[in-house]
Backbone atoms as SQL, in Angstrom:
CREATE TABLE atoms (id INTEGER PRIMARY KEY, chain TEXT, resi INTEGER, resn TEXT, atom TEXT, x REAL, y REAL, z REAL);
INSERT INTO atoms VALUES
  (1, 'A', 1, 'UNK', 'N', 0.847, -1.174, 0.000),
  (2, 'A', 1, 'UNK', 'CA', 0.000, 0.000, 0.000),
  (3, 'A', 1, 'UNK', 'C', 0.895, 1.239, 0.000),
  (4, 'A', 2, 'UNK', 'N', 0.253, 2.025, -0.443),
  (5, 'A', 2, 'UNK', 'CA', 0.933, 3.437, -1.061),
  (6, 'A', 2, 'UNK', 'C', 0.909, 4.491, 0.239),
  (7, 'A', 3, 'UNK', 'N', 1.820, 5.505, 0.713),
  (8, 'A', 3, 'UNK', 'CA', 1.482, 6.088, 1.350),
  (9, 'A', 3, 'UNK', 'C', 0.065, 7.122, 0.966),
  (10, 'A', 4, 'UNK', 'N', 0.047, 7.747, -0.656),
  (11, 'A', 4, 'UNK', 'CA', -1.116, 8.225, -1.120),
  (12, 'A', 4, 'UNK', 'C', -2.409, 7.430, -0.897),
  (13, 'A', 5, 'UNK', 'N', -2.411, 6.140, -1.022),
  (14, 'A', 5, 'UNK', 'CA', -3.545, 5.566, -0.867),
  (15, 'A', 5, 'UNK', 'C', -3.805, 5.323, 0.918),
  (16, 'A', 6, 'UNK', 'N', -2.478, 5.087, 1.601),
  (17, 'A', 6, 'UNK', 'CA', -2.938, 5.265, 3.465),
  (18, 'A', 6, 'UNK', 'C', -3.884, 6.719, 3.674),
  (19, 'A', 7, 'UNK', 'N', -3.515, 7.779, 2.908),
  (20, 'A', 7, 'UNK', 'CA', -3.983, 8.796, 3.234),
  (21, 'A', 7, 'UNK', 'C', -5.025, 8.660, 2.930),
  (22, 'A', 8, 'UNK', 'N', -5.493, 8.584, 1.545),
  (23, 'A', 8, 'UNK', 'CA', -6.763, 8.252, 1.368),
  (24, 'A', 8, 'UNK', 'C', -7.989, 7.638, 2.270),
  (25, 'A', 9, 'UNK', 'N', -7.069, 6.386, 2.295),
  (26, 'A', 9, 'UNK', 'CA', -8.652, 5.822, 3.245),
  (27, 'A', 9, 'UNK', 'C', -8.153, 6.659, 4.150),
  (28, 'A', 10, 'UNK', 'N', -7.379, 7.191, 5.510),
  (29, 'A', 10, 'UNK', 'CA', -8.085, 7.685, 6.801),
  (30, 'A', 10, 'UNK', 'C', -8.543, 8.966, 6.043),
  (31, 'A', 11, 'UNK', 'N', -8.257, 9.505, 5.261),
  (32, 'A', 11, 'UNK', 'CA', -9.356, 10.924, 4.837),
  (33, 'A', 11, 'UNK', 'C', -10.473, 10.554, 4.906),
  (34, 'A', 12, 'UNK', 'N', -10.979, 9.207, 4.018),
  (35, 'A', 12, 'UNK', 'CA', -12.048, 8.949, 4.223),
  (36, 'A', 12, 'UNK', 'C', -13.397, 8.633, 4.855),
  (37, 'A', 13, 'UNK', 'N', -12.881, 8.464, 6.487),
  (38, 'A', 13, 'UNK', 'CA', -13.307, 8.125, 7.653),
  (39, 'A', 13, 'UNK', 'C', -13.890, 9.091, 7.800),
  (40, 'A', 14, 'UNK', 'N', -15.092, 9.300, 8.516),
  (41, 'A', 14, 'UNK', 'CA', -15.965, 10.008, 8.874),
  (42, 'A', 14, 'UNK', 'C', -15.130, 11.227, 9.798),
  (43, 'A', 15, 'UNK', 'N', -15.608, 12.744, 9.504),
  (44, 'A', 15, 'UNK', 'CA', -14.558, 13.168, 10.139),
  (45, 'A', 15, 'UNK', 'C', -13.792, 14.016, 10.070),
  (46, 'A', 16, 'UNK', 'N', -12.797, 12.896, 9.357),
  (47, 'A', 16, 'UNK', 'CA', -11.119, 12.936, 9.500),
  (48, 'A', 16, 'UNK', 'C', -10.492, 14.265, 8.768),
  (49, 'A', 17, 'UNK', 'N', -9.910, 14.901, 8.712),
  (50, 'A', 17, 'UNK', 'CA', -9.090, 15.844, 8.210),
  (51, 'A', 17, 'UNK', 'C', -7.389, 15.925, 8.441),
  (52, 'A', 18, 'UNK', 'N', -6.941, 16.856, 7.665),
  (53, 'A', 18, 'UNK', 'CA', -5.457, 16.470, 7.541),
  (54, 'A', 18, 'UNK', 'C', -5.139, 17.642, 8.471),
  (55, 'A', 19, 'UNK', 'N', -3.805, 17.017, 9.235),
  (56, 'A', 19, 'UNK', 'CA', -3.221, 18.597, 9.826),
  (57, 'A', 19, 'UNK', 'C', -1.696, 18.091, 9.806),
  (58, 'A', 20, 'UNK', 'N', -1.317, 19.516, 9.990),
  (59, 'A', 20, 'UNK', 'CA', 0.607, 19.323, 9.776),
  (60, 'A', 20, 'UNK', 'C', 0.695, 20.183, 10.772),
  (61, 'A', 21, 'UNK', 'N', 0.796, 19.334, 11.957),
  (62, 'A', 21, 'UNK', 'CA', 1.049, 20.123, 13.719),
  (63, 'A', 21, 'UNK', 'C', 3.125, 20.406, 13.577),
  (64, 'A', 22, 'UNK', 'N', 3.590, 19.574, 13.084),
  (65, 'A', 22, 'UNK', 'CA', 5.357, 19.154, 13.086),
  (66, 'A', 22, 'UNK', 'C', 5.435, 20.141, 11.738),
  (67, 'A', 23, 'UNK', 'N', 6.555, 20.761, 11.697),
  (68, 'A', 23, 'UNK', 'CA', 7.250, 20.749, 10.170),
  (69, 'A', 23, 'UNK', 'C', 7.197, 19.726, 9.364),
  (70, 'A', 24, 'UNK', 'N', 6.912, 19.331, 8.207),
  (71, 'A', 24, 'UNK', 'CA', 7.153, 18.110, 7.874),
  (72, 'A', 24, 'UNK', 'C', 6.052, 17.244, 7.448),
  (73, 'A', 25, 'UNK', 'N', 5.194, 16.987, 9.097),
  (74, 'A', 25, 'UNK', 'CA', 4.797, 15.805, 9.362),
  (75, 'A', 25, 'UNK', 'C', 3.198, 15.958, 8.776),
  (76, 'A', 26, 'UNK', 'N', 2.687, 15.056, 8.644),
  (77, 'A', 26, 'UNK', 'CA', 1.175, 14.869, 8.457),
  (78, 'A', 26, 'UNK', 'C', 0.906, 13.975, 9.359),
  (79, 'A', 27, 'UNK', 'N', -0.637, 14.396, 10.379),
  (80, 'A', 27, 'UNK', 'CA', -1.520, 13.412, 10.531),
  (81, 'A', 27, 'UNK', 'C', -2.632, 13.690, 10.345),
  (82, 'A', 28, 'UNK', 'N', -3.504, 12.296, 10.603),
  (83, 'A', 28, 'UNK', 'CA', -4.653, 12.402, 10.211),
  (84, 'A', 28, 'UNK', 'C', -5.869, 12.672, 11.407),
  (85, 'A', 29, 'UNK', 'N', -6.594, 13.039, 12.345),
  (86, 'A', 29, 'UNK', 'CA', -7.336, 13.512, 13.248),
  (87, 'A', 29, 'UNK', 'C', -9.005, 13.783, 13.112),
  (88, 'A', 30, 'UNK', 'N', -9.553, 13.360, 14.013),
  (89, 'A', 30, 'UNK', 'CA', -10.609, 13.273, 14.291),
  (90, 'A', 30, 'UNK', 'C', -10.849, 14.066, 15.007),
  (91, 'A', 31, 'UNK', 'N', -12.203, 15.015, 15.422),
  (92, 'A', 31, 'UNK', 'CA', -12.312, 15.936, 16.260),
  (93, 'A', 31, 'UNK', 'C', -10.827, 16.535, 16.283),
  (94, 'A', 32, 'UNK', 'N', -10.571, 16.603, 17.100),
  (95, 'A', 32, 'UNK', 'CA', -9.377, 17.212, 18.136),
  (96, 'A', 32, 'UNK', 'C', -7.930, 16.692, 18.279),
  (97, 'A', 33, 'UNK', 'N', -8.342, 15.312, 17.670),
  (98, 'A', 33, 'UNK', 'CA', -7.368, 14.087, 18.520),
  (99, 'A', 33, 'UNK', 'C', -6.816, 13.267, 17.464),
  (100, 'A', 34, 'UNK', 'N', -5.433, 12.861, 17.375),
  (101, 'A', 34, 'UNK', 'CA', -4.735, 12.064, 15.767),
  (102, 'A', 34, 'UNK', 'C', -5.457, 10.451, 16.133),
  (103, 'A', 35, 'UNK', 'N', -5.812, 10.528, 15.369),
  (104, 'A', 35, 'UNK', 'CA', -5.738, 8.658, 15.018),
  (105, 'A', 35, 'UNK', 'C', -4.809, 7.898, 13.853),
  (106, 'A', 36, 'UNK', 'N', -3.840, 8.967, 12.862),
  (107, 'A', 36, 'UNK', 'CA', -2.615, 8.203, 12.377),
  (108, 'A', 36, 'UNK', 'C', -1.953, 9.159, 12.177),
  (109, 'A', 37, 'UNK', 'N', -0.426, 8.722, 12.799),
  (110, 'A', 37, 'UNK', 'CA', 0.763, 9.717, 12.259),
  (111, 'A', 37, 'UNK', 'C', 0.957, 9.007, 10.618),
  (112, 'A', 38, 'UNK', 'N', 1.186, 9.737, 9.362),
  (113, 'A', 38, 'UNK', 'CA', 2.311, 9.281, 8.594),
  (114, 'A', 38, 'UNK', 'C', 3.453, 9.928, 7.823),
  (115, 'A', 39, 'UNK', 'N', 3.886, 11.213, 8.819),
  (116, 'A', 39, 'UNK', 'CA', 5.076, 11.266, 9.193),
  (117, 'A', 39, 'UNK', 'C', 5.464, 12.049, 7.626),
  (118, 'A', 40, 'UNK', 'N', 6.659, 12.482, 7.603),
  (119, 'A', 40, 'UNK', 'CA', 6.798, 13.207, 5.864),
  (120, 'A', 40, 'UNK', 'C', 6.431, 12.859, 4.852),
  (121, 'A', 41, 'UNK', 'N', 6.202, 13.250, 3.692),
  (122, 'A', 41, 'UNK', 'CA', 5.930, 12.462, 2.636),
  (123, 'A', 41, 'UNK', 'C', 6.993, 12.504, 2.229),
  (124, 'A', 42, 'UNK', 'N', 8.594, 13.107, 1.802),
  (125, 'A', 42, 'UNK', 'CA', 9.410, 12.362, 1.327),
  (126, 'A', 42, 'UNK', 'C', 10.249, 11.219, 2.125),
  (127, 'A', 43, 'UNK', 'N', 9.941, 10.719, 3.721),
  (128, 'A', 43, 'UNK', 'CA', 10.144, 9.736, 4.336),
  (129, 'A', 43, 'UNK', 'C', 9.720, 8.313, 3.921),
  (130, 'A', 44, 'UNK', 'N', 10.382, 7.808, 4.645),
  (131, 'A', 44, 'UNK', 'CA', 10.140, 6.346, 4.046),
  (132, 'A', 44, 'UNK', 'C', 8.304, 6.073, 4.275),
  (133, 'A', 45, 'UNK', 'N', 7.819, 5.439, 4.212),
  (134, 'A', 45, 'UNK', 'CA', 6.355, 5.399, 3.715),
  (135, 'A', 45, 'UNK', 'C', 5.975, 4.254, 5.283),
  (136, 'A', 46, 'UNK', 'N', 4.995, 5.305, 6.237),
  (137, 'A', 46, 'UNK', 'CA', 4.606, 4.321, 7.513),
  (138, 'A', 46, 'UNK', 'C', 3.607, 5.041, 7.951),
  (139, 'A', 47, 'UNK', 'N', 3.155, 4.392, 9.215),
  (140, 'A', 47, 'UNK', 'CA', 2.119, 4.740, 9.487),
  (141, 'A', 47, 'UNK', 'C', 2.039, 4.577, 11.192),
  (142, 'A', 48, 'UNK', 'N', 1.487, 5.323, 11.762),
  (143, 'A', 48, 'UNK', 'CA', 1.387, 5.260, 13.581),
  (144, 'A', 48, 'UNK', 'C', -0.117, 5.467, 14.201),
  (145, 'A', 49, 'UNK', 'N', -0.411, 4.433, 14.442),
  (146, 'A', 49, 'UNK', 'CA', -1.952, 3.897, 14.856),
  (147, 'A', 49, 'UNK', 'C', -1.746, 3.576, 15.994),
  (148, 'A', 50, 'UNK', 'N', -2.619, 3.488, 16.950),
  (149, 'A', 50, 'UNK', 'CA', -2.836, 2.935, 18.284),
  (150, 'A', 50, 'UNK', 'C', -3.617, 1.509, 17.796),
  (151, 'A', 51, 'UNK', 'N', -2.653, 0.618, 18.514),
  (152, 'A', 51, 'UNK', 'CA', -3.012, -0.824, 17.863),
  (153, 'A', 51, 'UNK', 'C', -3.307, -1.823, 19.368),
  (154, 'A', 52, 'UNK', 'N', -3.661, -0.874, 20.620),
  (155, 'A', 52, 'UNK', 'CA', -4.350, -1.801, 21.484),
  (156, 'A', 52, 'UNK', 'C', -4.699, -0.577, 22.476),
  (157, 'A', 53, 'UNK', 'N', -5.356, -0.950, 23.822),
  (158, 'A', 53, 'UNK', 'CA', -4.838, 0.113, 25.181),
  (159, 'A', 53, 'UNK', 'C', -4.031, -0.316, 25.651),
  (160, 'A', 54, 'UNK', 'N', -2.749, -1.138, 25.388),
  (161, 'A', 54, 'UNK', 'CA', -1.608, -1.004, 26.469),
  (162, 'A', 54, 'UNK', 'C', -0.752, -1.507, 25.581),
  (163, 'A', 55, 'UNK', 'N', 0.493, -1.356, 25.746),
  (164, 'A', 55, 'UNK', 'CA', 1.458, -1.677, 25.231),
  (165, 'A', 55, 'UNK', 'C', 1.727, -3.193, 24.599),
  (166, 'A', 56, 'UNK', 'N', 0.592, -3.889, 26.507),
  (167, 'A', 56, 'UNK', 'CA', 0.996, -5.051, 26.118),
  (168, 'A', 56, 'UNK', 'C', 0.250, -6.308, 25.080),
  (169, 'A', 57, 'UNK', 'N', -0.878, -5.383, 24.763),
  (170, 'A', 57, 'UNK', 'CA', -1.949, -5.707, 23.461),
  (171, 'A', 57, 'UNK', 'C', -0.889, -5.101, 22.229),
  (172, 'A', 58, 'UNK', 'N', -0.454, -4.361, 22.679),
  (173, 'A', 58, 'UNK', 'CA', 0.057, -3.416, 20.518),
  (174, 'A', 58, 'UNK', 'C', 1.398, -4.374, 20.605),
  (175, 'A', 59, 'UNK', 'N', 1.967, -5.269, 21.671),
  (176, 'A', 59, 'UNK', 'CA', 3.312, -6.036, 21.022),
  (177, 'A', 59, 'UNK', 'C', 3.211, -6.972, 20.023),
  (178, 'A', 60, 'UNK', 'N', 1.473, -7.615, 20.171),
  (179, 'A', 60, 'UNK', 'CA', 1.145, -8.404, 19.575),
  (180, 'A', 60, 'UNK', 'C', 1.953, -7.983, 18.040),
  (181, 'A', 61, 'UNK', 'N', 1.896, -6.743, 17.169),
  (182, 'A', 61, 'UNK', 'CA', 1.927, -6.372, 15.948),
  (183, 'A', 61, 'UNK', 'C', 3.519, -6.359, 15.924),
  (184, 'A', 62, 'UNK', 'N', 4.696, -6.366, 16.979),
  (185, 'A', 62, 'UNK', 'CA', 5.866, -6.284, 17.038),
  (186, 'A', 62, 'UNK', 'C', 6.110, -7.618, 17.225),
  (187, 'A', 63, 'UNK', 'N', 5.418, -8.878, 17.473),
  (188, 'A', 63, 'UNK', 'CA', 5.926, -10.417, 17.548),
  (189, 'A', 63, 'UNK', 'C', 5.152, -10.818, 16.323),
  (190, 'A', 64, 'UNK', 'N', 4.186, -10.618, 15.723),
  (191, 'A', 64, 'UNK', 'CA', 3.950, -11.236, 13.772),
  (192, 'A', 64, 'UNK', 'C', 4.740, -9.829, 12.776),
  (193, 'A', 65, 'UNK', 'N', 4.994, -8.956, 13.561),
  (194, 'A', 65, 'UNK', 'CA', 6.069, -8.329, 12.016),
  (195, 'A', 65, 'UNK', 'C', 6.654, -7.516, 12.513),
  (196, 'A', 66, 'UNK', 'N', 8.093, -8.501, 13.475),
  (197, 'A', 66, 'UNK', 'CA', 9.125, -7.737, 13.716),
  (198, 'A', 66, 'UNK', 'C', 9.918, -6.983, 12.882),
  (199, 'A', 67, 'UNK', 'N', 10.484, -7.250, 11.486),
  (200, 'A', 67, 'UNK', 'CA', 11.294, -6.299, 10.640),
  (201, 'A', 67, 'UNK', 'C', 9.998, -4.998, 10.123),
  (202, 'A', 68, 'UNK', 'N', 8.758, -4.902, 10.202),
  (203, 'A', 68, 'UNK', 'CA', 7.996, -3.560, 9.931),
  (204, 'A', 68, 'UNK', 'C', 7.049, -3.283, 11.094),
  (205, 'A', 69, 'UNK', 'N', 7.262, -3.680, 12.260),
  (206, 'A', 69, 'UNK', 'CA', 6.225, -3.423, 13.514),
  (207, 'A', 69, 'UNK', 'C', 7.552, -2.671, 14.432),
  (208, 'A', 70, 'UNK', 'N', 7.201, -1.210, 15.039),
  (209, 'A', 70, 'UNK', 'CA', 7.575, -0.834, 16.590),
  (210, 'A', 70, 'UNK', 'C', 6.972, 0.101, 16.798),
  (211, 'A', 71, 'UNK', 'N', 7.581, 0.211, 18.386),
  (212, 'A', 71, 'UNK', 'CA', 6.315, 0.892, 19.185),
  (213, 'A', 71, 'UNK', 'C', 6.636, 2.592, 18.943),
  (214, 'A', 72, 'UNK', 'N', 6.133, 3.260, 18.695),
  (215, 'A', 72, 'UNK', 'CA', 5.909, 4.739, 18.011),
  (216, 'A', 72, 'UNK', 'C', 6.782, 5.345, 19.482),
  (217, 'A', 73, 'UNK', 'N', 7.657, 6.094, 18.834),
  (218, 'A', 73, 'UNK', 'CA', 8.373, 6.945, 20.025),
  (219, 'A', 73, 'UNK', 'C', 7.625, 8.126, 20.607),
  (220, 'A', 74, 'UNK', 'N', 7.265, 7.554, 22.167),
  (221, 'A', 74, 'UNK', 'CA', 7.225, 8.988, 22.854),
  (222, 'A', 74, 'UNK', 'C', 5.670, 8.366, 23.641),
  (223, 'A', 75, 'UNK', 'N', 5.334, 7.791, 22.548),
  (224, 'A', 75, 'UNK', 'CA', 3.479, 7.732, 22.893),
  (225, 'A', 75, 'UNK', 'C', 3.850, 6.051, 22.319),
  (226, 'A', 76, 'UNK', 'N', 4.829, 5.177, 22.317),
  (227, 'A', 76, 'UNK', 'CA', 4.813, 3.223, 22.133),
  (228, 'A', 76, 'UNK', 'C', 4.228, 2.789, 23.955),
  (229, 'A', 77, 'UNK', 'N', 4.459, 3.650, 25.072),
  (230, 'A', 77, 'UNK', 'CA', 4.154, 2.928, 26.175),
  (231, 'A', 77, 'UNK', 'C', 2.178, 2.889, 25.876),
  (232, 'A', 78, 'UNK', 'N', 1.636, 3.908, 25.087),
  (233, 'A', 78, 'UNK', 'CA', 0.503, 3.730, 25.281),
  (234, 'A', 78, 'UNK', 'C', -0.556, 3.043, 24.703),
  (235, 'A', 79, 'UNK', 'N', 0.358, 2.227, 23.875),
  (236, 'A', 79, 'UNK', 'CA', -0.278, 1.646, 22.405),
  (237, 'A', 79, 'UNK', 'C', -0.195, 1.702, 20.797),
  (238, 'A', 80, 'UNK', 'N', 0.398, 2.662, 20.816),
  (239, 'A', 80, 'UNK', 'CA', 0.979, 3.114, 19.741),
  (240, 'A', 80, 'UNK', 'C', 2.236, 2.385, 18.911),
  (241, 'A', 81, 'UNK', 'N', 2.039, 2.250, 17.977),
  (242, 'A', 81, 'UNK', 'CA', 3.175, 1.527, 17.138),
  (243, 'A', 81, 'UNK', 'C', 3.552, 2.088, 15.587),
  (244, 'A', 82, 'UNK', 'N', 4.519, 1.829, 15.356),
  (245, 'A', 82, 'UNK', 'CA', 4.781, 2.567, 13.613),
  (246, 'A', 82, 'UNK', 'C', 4.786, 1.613, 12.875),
  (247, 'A', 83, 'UNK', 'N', 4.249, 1.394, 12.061),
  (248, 'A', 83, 'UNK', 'CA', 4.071, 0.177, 10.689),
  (249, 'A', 83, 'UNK', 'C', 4.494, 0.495, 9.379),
  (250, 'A', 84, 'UNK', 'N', 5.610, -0.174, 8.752),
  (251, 'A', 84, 'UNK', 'CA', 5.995, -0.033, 7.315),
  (252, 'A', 84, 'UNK', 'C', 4.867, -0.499, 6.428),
  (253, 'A', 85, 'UNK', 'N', 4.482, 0.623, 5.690),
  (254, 'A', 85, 'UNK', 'CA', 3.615, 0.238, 4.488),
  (255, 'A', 85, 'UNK', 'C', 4.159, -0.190, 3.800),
  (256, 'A', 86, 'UNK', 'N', 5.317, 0.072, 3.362),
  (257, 'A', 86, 'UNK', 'CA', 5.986, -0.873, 2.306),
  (258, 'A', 86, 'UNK', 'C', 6.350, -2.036, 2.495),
  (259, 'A', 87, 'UNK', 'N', 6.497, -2.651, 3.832),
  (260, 'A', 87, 'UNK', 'CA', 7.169, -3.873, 4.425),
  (261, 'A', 87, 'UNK', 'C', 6.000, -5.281, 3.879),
  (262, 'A', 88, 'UNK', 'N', 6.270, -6.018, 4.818),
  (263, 'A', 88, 'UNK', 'CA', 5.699, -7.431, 4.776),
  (264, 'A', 88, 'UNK', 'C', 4.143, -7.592, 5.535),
  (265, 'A', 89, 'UNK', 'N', 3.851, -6.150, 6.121),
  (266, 'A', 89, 'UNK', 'CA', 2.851, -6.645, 6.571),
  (267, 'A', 89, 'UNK', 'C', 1.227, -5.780, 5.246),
  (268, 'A', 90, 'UNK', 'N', 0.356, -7.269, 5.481),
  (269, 'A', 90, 'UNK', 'CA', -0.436, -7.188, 4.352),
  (270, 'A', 90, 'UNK', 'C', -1.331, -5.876, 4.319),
  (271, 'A', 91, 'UNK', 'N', -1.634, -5.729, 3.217),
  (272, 'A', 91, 'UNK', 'CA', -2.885, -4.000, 3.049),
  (273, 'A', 91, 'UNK', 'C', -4.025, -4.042, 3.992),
  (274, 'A', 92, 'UNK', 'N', -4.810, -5.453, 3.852),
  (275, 'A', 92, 'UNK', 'CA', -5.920, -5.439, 4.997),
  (276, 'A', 92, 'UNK', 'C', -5.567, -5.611, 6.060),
  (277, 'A', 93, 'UNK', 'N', -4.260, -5.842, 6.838),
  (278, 'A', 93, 'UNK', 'CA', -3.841, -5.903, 7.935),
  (279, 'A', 93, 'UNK', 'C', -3.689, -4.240, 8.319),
  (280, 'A', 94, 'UNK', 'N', -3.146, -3.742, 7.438),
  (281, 'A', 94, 'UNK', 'CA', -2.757, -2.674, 8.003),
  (282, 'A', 94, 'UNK', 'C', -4.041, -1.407, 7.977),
  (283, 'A', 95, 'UNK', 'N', -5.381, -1.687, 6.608),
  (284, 'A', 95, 'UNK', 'CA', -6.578, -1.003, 6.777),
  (285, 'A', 95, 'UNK', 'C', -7.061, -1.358, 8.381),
  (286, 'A', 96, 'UNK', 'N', -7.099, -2.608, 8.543),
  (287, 'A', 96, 'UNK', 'CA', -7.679, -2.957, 9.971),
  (288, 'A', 96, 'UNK', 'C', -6.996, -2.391, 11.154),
  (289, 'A', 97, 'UNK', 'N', -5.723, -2.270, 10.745),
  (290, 'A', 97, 'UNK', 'CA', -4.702, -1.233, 12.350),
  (291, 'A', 97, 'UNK', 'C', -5.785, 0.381, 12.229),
  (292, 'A', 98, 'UNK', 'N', -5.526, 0.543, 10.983),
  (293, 'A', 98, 'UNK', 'CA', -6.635, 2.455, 10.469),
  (294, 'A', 98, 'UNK', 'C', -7.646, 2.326, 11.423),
  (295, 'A', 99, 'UNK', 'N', -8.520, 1.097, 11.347),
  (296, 'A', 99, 'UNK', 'CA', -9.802, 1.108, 11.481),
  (297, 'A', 99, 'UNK', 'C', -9.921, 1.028, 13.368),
  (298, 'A', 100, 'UNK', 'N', -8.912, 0.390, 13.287),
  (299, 'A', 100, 'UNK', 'CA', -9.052, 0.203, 15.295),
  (300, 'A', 100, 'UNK', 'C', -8.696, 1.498, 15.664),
  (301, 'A', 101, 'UNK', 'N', -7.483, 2.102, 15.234),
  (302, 'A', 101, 'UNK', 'CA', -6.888, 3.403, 15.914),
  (303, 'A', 101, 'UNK', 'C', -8.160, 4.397, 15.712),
  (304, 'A', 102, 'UNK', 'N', -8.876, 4.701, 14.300),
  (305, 'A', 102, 'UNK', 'CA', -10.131, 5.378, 14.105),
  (306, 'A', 102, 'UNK', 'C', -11.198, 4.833, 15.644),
  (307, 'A', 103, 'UNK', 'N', -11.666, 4.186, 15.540),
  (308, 'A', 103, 'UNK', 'CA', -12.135, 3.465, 16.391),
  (309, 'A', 103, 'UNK', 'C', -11.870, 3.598, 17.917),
  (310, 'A', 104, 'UNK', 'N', -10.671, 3.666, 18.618),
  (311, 'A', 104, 'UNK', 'CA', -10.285, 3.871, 19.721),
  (312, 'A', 104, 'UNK', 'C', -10.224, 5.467, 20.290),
  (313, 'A', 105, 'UNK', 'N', -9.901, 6.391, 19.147),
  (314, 'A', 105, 'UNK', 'CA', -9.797, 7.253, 19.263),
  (315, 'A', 105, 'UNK', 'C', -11.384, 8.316, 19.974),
  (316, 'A', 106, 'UNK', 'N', -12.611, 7.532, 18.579),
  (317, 'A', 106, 'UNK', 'CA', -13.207, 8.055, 18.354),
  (318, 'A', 106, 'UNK', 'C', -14.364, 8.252, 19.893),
  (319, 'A', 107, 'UNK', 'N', -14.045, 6.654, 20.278),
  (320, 'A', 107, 'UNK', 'CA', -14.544, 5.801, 21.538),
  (321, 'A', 107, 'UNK', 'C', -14.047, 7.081, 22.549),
  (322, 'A', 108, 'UNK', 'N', -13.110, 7.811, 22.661),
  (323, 'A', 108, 'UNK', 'CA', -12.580, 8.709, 23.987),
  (324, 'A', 108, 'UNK', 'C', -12.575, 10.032, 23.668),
  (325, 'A', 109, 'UNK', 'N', -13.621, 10.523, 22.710),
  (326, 'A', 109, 'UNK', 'CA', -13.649, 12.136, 21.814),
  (327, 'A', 109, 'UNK', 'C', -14.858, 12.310, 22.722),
  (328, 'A', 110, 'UNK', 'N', -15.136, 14.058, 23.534),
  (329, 'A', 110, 'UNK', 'CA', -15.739, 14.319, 23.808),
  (330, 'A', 110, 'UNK', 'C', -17.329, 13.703, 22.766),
  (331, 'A', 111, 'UNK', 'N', -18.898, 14.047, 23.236),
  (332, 'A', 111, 'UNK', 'CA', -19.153, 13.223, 22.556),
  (333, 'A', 111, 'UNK', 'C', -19.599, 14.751, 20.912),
  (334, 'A', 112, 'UNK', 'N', -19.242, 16.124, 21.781),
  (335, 'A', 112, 'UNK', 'CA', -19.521, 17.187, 20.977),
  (336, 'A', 112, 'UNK', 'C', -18.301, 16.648, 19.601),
  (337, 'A', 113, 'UNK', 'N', -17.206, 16.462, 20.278),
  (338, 'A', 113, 'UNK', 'CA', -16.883, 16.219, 18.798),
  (339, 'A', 113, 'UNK', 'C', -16.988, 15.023, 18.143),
  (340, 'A', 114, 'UNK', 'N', -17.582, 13.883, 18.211),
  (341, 'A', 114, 'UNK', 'CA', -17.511, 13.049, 17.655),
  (342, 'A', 114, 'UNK', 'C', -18.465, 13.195, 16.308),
  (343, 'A', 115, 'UNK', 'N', -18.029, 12.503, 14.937),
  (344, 'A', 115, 'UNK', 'CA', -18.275, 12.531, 13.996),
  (345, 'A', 115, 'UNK', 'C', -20.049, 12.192, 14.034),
  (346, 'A', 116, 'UNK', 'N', -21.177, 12.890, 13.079),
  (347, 'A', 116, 'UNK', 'CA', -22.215, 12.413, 13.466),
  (348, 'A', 116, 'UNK', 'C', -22.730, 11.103, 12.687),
  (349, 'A', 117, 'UNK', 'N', -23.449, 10.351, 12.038),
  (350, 'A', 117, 'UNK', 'CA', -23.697, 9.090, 11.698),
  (351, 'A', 117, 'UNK', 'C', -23.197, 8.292, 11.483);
């Protein structure tokens, strides 16, 4: 999967809009709150989802794809992990990381901002 096409679908999420909080960086955010870093676009091509509530749920994604799974610096103790799109791990694996981090996020958004239908 393409970093153009990662963007795509989380644009697509109910919602979602782009912001560039970093020099550089893009994420993608709901209400108030990111649900994916993916980081420069002339950088290598990844993605940073919250892939459990604790660290010790998101290792799961660092023991099936250690050479493209780790835990996102700064915010990996909280669930957070960085995933190579280009690596070994599959497209619907990694739509389904989108869809939980969308999902988790959306679950702890005041309920004023949460997306409506």
């Amino acid at each position: 999967m393409t970093r153009e096409e990662m963007l795509a679908y989380c644009l697509a999420k109910p919602g979602a809009w782009l912001d560039r909080p970093w020099e550089g960086d893009e994420v993608v955010k709901v209400g108030s709150r990111i649900f994916a870093f993916l980081g420069s676009p002339e950088g290598e091509a990844r993605l940073g989802v919250k892939c459990g509530p604790s660290r010790e749920v998101a290792d799961e994604w660092l023991h099936r794809f250690p050479a493209d799974a780790r835990p996102s610096p700064y915010i990996g103790r909280s669930g957070w992990n960085t995933l190579r799109l280009s690596g070994g791990i599959p497209d619907d694996e990694l739509i389904e990381a989108v869809d939980g981090s969308y999902d988790a996020v959306v679950a702890k958004l005041p309920k004023r901002e949460r997306p409506s239908g």
